[in-house]
C-alpha positions as CSV (number, residue, x, y, z in Angstrom):
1,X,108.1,86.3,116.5
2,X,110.9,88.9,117.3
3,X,110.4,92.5,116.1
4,X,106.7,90.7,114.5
5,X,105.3,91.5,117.4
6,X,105.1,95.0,116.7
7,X,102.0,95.7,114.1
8,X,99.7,93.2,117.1
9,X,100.7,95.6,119.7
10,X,99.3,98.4,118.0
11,X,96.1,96.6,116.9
12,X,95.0,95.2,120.2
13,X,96.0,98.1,121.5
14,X,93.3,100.0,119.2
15,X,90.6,97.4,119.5
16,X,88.0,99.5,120.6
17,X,85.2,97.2,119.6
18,X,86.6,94.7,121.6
19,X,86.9,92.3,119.0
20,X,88.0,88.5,120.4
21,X,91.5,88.1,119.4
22,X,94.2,86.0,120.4
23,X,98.0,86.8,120.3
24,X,100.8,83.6,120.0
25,X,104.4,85.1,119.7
26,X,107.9,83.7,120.0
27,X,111.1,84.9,121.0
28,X,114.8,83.9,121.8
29,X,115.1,84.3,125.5
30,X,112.6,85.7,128.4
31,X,114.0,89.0,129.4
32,X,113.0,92.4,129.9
33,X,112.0,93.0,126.7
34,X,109.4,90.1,126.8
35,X,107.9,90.8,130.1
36,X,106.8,94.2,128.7
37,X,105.1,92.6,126.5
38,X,103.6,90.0,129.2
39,X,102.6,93.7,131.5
40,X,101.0,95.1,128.3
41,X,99.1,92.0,127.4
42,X,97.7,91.8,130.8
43,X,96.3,95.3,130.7
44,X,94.9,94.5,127.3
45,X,93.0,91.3,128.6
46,X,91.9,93.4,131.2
47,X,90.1,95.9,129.3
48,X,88.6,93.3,127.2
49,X,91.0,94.2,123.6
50,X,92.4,90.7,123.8
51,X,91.3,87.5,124.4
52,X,95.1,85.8,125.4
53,X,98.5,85.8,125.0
54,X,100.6,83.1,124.8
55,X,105.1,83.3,125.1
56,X,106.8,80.8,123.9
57,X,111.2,80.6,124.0
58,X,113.3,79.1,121.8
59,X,116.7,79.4,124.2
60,X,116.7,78.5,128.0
61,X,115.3,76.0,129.9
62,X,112.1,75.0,128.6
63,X,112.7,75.5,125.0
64,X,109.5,75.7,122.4
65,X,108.1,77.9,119.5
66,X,105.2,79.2,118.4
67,X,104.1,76.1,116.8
68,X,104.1,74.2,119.6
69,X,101.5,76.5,121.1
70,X,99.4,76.4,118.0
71,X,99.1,73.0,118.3
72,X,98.5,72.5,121.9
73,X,95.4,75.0,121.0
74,X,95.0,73.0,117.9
75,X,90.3,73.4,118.5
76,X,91.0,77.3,118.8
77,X,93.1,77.4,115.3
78,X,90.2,74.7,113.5
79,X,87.3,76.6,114.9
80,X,88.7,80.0,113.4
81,X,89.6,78.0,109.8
82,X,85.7,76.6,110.1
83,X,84.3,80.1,111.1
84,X,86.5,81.7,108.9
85,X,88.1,83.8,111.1
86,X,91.3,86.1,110.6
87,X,94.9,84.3,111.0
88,X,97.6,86.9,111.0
89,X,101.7,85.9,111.0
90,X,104.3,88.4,111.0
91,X,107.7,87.9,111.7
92,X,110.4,85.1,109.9
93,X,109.3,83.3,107.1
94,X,110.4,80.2,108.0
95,X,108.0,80.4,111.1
96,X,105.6,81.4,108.7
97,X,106.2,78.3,106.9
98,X,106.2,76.0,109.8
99,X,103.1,77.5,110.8
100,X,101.2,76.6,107.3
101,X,102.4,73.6,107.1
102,X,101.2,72.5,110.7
103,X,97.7,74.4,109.9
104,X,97.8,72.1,106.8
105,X,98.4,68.9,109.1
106,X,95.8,69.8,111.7
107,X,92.8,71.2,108.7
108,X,93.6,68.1,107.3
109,X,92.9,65.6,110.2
110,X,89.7,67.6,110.6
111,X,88.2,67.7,107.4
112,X,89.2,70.7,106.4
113,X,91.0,72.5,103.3
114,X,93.9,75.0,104.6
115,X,94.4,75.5,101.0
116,X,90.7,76.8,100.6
117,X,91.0,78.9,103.7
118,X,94.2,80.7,102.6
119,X,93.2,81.0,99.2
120,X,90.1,83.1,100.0
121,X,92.6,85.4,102.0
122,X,91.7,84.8,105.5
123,X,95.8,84.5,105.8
124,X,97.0,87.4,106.5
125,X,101.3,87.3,106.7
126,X,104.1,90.2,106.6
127,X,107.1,87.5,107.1
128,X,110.2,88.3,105.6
């Protein structure tokens, strides 16, 4: 979320193997800022570096965060726990921590161990 978005940029942006990745991220308002992001992301998809992007705003209208989108793609986040795929979080902790704790929830009501996952260091965070 916020300035987290940063270290993603750079590594879709350098994903020259074309490697199937997925980018969620959350900010305050939709401005300027975010639709550079949006125009970036769309020339990523294009040139096969990412997957899709997904915006979610916490002020405005229709207000939701980033774990509102992981759960509306809550197959996507159990297949890459099951295939043990790469989760990344940067940005606040305490999205970090709601995060978890709904990737708990959901590897839960599927059979499945977050705890396990994360432990063999498929979590990858920088939250401060």
């Amino acid at each position: 979320n916020g300035t987290g978005i940063a270290p993603f940029l750079g590594m879709i942006e350098e994903n020259m193997d074309k490697i199937e990745s997925h980018l969620y991220c959350g900010f305050r308002h939709d401005n300027q800022l975010t639709k550079s992001y949006q125009n970036f992301s769309e020339k990523q998809i294009e040139q096969g570096k990412l997957a899709s992007f997904q915006m979610a705003f916490s002020k405005g209208e229709q207000q939701h965060y980033v774990m509102d989108l992981v759960r509306k793609d809550t197959e996507t986040f159990i297949d890459l726990i099951k295939n043990k795929e790469y989760i990344m979080i940067c940005g606040a902790l305490k999205m970090q921590q709601d995060i978890e704790k709904l990737l708990t929830e959901l590897s839960l009501e599927n059979g499945l161990s977050f705890d396990e996952y994360k432990n063999q260091g498929y979590l990858l965070t920088d939250c401060y």
